[in-house]
matplotlib code that plots the C-alpha trace (Angstrom):
import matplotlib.pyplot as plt

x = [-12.4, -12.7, -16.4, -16.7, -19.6, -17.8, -14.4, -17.0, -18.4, -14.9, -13.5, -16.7, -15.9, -11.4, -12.6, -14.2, -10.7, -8.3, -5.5, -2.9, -5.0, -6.9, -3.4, -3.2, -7.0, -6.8, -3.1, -4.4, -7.9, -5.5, -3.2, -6.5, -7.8, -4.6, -2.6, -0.2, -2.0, -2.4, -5.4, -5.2, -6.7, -4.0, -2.1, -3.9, -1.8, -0.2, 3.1, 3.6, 2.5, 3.5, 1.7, 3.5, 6.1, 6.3, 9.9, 10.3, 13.6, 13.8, 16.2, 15.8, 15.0, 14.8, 12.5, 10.0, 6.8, 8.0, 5.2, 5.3, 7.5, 9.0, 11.4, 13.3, 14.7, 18.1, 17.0, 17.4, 14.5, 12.9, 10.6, 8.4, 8.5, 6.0, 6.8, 10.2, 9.5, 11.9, 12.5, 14.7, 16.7, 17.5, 20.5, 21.0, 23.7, 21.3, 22.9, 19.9, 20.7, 18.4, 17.6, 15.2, 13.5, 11.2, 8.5, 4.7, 3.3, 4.8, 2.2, 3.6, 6.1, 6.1, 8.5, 8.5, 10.5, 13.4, 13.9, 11.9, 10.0, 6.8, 5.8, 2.3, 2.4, -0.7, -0.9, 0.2, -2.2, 0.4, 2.5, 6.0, 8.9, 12.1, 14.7, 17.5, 20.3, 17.6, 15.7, 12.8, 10.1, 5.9, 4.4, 0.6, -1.2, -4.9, -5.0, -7.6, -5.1, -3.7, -2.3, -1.3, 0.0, 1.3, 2.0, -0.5, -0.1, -1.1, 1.8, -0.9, -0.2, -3.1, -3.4, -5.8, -7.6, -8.3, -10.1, -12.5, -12.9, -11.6, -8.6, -7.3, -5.4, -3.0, -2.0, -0.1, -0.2, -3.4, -4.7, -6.9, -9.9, -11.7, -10.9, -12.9, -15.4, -17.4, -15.0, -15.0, -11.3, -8.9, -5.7, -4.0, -3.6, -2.8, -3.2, -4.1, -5.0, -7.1, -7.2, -8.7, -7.5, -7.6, -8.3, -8.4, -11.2, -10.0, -12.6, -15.1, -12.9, -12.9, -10.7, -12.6, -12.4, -12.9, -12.7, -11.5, -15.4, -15.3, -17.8, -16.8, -17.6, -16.2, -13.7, -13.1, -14.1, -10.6, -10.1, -8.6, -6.6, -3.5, -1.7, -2.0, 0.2, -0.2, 1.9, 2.2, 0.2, -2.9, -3.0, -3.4, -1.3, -3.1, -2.1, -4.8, -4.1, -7.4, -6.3, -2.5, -1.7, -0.9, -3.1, -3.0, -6.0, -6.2, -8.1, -10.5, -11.2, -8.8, -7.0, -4.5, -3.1, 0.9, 2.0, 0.1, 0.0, 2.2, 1.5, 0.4, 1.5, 1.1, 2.1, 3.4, 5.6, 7.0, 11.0, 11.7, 12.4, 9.1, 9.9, 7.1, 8.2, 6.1, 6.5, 5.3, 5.0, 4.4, 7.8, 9.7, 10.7, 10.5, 9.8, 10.9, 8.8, 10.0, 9.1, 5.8, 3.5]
y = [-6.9, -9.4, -9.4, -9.1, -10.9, -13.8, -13.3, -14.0, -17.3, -18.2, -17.4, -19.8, -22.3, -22.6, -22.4, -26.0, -27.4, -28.9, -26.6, -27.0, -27.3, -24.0, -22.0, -23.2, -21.8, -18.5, -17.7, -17.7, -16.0, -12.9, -13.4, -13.3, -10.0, -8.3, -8.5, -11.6, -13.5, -11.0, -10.6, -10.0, -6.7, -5.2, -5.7, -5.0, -1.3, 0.8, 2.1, 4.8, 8.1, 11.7, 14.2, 17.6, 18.5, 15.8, 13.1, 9.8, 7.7, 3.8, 3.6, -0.2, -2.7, -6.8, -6.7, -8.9, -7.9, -4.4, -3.0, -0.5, 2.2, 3.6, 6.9, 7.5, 10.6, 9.6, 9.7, 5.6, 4.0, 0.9, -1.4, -4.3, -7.8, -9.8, -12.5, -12.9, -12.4, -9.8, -6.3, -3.9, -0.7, 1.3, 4.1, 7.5, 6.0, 3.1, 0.0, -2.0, -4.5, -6.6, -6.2, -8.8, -12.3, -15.1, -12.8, -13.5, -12.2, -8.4, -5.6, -2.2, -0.9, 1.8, 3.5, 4.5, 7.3, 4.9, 3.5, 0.5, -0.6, -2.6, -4.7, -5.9, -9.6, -10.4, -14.0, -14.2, -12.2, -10.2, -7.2, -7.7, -5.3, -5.0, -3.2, -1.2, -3.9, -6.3, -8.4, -9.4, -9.8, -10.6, -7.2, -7.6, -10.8, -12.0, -9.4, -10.1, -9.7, -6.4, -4.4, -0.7, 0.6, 4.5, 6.2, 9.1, 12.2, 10.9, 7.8, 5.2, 2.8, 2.6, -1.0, -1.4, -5.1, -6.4, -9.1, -7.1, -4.3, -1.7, 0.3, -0.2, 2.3, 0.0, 2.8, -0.6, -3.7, -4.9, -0.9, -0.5, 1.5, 1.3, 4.5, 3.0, 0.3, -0.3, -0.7, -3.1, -3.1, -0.8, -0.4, 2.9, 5.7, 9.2, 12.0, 15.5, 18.2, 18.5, 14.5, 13.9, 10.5, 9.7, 5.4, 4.0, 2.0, -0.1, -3.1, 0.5, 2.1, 5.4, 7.4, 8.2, 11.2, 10.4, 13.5, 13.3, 12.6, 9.3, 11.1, 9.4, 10.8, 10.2, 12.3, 10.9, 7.9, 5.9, 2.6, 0.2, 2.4, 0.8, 3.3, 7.2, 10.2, 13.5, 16.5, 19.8, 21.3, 19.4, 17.6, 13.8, 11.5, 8.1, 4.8, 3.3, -0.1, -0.6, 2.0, 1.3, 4.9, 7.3, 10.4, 13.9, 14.7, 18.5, 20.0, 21.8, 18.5, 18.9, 15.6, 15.1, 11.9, 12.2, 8.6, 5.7, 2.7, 0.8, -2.0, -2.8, 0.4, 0.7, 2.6, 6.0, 8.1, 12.1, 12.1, 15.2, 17.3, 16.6, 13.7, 11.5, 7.8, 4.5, 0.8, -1.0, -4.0, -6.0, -4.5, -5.1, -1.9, 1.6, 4.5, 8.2, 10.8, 14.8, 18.1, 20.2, 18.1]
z = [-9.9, -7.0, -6.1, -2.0, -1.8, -4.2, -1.5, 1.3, 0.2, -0.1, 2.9, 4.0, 1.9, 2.9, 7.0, 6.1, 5.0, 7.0, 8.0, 5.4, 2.3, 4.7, 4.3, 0.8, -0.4, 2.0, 0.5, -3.2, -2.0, -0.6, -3.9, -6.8, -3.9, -3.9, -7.0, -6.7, -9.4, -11.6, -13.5, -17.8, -17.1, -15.0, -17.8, -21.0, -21.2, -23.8, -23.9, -20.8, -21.3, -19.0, -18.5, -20.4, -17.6, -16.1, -16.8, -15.4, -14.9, -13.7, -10.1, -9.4, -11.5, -10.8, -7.7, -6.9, -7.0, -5.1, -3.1, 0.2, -0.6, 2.4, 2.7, 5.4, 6.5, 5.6, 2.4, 2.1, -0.1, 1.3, -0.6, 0.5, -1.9, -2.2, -4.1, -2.3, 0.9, 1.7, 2.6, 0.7, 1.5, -2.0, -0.7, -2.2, -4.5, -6.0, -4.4, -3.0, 0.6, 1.6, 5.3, 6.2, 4.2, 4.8, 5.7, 5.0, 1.4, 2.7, 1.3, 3.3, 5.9, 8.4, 10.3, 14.1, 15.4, 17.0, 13.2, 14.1, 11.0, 10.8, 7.9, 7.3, 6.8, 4.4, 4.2, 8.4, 9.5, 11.5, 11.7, 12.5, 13.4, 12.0, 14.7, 13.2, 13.6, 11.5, 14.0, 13.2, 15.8, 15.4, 16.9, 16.1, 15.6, 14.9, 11.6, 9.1, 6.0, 6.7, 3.5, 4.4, 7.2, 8.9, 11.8, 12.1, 13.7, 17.3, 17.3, 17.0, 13.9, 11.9, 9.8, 6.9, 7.1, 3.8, 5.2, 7.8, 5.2, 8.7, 9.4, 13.2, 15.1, 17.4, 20.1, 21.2, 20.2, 23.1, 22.5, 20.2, 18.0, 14.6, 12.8, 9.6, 8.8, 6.2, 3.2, 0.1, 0.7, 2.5, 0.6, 1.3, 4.1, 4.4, 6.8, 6.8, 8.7, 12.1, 12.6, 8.6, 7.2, 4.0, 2.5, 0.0, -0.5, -3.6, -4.1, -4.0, -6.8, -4.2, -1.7, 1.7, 4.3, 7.8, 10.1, 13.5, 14.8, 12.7, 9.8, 6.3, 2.8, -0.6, -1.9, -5.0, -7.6, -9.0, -10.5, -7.7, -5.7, -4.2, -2.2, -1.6, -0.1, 0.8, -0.6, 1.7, -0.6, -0.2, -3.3, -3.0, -5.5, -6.0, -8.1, -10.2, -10.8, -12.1, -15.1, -15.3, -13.8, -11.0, -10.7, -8.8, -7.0, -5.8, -3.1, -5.5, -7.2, -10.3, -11.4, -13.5, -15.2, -13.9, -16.0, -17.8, -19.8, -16.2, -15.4, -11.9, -10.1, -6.6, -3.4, -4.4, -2.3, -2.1, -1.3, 0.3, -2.7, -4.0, -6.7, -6.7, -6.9, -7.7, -7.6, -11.2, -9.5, -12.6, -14.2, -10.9, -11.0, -8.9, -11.3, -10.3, -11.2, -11.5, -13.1, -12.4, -10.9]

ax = plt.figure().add_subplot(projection="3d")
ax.plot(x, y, z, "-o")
ax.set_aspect("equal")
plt.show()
C-alpha cells in the first residue's frame, strides 16, 4: 500500500518544483495513491468466485477506468472515468451517452435534488457541477485531492480529501465543517441513522463510525476499501481492492464474501430492487450482482 508518511515527503518534495513539472509529480503521486497506476498486487487474482446464491452478469463493458457509480431515480446508471476524463450515463436499456469530458482525473459523482450532479475532480483539486442540459461549471475549489462524495441527510455535500486525510460537509460552497479527521485516506461515504456516517478509511484498511457528536470508532478491518453503501437493512456492502472483492458487512458483525478473484473493484451501489452493482475498474467493466445477498 502507499505508505502516508512516504506520500508526505513527496508532496514536500513536488511543492519545490516549478509549476508544470509540480502538476506532473502531484498527478502521478494521486495516480500511485489512488489506483491509476495500478500496482502488481491489485492484480495478482484468481478467477471470480460467488458466494452460493449469489449470480453476477457484465452490463457495460469498454470503459475507462469506470469509478463513481451513481443511480438515479430514473433508474439511469452513471459512471465516473478516470482515465478518459468523462462522465457516463448507462439507461435501463444498456446504451451508454457520454454527458460530459475533459474533466480532471474524475473519482465520484453525486446528485442534488434539482438533477444537478457534482463530480469530484482528483487531480484539480475541485468539484464541479454538471446541470441537467450538460454544463459544466467549477462548484468547489482549493480541495486537497478529493475522492468520494454524497449528499447526506441534512443537504450538505460531504467531500472526502485524500490529500488532508478529512471529510468536509460543504453546506455551500464558502460553508463549511469537518465531519472527519484523522484518516490515512478517506475513500468512501455512507449514511445511517440518527446523523451516523460511515468512511472508509482505505490507506487504514478500515471503515469508521462517526455519530452525530463527531465520536469515531472502528467498525470494521478491510483490505483498501474503495467505496461503501448502505442497504435498508443495515448491512454495509464494501469493495476490497486490497483483496480483489466486495464484501457484506452486517450490523451484528457477520461478513460475507459476495464476489472475488476482480480485479480493481471499486464504488458499489444498490439499484432500487436491491441488485448490488460494482465497477471492476481494471476490466473496464460494471458487474451486476443479484440473488440472496
Amino acid at each position: 500500500m502507499f505508505n502516508p508518511t512516504i506520500r508526505f515527503i513527496a508532496l514536500r518534495a513536488c511543492q519545490r518544483l516549478s509549476l508544470a513539472v509540480r502538476f506532473l509529480c502531484l498527478s502521478l503521486l494521486i495516480q500511485a495513491a489512488t489506483g491509476i497506476v495500478h500496482d502488481h498486487r491489485s492484480y495478482a487474482q484468481s478467477d471470480i468466485k460467488i458466494a452460493s446464491g449469489v449470480s453476477y452478469t457484465v452490463v457495460a463493458t469498454g470503459l475507462s477506468v469506470p469509478r463513481g457509480l451513481l443511480f438515479t431515480k430514473s433508474g439511469d446508471l452513471y459512471v465516473a472515468e478516470e482515465s478518459s476524463g468523462e462522465i457516463a450515463k448507462i439507461a435501463r436499456d444498456g446504451s451508454v451517452k457520454k454527458i460530459a469530458k475533459g474533466l480532471s482525473s474524475p473519482h465520484d459523482i453525486a446528485i442534488d435534488a434539482k438533477g444537478n450532479l457534482y463530480v469530484a475532480e482528483t487531480t484539480a483539486n475541485r468539484v464541479s457541477r454538471i446541470t441537467p442540459e450538460g454544463k459544466v461549471t467549477t462548484y468547489i475549489t482549493g480541495l486537497a485531492s478529493p475522492v468520494d462524495l454524497d449528499f447526506n441527510l441534512k443537504g450538505e455535500l460531504l467531500v472526502c480529501e485524500l490529500g488532508s486525510g478529512k471529510v468536509v460537509a460543504f453546506k455551500t460552497p464558502n460553508k463549511k465543517r469537518v465531519v472527519a479527521s484523522g484518516l490515512k485516506g478517506p475513500h468512501g461515504l455512507a449514511f445511517g441513522k440518527e446523523g451516523v456516517t460511515f468512511i472508509n478509511d482505505a490507506f487504514g484498511d478500515k471503515i469508521v463510525k462517526v455519530d452525530n457528536k463527531g465520536g469515531m470508532k472502528t467498525v470494521a478491518e478491510v483490505g483498501r476499501p474503495i467505496g461503501l453503501v448502505l442497504s435498508k437493512t443495515g448491512d454495509l456492502y464494501v469493495a476490497e481492492r486490497g483483496f480483489g472483492r466486495v464484501s457484506k458487512l452486517m450490523p451484528d458483525g457477520t461478513r460475507i464474501t459476495l464476489i472475488e478473484g476482480l480485479k480493481d473493484p471499486r464504488d458499489p451501489v444498490l439499484d432500487d430492487a436491491g441488485n448490488l452493482y460494482v465497477a471492476e475498474s481494471g476490466q473496464g467493466r460494471i458487474l451486476k450482482l443479484t440473488g440472496k445477498f
